[in-house]
N, C-alpha and C positions, 0 to 999 in steps of 0.2 A: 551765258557760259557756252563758248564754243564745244564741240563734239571732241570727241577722242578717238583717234584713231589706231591702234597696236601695224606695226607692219613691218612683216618679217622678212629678213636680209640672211645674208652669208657671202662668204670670200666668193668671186666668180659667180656672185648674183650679175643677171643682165643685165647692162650699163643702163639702159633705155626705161627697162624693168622696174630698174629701183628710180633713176634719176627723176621722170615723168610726172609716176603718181605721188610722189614725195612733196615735188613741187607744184603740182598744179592742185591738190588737196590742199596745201597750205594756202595756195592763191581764193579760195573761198571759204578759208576762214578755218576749215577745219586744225586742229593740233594733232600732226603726227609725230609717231614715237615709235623710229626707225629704232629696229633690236637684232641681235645676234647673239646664238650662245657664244657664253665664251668671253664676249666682249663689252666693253662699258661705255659708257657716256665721254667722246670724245676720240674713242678710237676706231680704226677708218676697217675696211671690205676693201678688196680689191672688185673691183668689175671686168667685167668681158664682153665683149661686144658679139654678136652672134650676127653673120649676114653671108647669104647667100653670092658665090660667084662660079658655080657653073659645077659644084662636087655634087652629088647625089644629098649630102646631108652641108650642114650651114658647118663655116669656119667659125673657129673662134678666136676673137685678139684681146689681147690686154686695149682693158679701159681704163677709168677713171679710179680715183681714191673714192669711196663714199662711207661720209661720214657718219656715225653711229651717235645719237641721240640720249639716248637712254638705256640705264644699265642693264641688263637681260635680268639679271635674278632677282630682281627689285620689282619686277613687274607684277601687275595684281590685273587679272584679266577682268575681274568684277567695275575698274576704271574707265573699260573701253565701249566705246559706242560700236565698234566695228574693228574690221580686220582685214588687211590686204596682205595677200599670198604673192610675192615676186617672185618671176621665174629667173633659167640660167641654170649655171650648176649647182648649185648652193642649195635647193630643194631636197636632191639625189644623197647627202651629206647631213643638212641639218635635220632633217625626218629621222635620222637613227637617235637624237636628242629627244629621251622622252617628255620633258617640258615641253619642247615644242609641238607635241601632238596633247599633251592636255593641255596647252593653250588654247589650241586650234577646236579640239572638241569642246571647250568651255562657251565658245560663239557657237556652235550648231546647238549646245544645250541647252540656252539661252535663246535661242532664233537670232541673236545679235545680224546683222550685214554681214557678210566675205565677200572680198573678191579673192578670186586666182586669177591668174595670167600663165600659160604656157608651160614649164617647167613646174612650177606653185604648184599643181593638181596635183601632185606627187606625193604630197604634206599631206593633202587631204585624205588620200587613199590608202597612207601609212597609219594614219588617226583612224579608219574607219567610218567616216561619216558622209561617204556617196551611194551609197547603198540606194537603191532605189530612187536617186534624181537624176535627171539630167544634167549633162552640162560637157563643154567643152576643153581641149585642151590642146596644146601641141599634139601632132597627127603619132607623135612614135610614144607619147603618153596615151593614148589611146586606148591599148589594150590594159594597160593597168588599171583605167576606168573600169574596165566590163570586168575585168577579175575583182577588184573591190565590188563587183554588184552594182557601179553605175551606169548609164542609159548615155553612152557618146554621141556626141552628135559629131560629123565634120564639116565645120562651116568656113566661109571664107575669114578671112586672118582679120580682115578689120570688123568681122563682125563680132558679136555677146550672146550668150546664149543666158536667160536668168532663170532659177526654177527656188522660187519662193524665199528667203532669204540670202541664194548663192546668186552670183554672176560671174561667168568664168568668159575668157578668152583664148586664140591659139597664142597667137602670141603681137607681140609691142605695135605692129598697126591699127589694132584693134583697141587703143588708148581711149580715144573718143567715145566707142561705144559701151567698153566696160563702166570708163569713168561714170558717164553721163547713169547708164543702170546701176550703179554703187550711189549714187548722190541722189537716185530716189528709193534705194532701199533706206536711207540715213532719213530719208524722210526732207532732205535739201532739195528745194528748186529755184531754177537761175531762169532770167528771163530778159528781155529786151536785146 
């Protein structure tokens, strides 16, 4: 029986963000089960693209439609093997959903796998449960780590930072090495 993945979305989630780990977890087998409050099995998030061109802080453009999986309030977190935090706007938003922070605490309860990327740290810190780890995030989430009581690191963008069941990222270059550290927290290894 393949794994279960939960991984949480919202409107002007990161195009990159959501689109990536969606698809490239499904490409080894795992079953993800893209959720939003609000929303249900077959209805779409808008995304936004977030990319630097020369402003102090990164633009943002309309992305893509992405498709939504599975029904939000249907969900039983005791089904999942893990959980992926997608960044973008959609964090800053769906954090004030308190389902979605006893989701989110249900996998630190459990020791379950997370990943965050970028934005996603935001969830975490609304939940309470960085308190004393490390871990990484977009540079202007930063201080909401150390105010939740987490240990920020700032590392380069394609890099992961993992502190025992967490792996976080700053943000969508860092795809490979989050991925790659979530698929040995699930306990998955690829070879050849």
């Amino acid at each position: 029986m393949s794994k279960k993945i939960l991984l949480l979305a919202g409107d002007f989630v990161e195009d990159y963000e959501v689109m990536v780990p969606f698809q490239a977890m499904q490409s080894v087998g795992l079953q993800v089960d893209a959720v939003c409050p609000g929303k249900k099995s077959g209805d779409t998030v808008a995304t936004a693209i977030h990319d630097f061109v020369g402003f102090q802080t990164y633009v943002e453009l309309r992305g893509h439609n992405f498709a939504i999986n599975k029904d939000f309030d249907t969900v039983n977190p005791q089904d999942y093997d893990g959980l992926y935090v997608c960044g973008g706007r959609a964090p800053e938003y769906i954090r004030l959903n308190e389902r979605v922070l006893e989701l989110t605490r249900h996998f630190f309860s459990a020791n379950k796998p997370v990943a965050a990327i970028c934005h996603g740290i935001q969830i975490l810190t609304a939940a309470g449960v960085v308190e004393g780890r490390t871990l990484t995030a977009y540079p202007a989430v930063g201080p909401e780590v150390t105010l939740a009581g987490g240990n920020y690191r700032d590392v380069g963008v394609t890099e992961a930072v993992t502190d025992a069941n967490l792996t976080t990222s700053p943000a969508w270059p860092g795809h490979p090495a989050i991925l790659k550290e979530f698929y040995k927290l699930l306990g998955i290894s690829i070879t050849g």
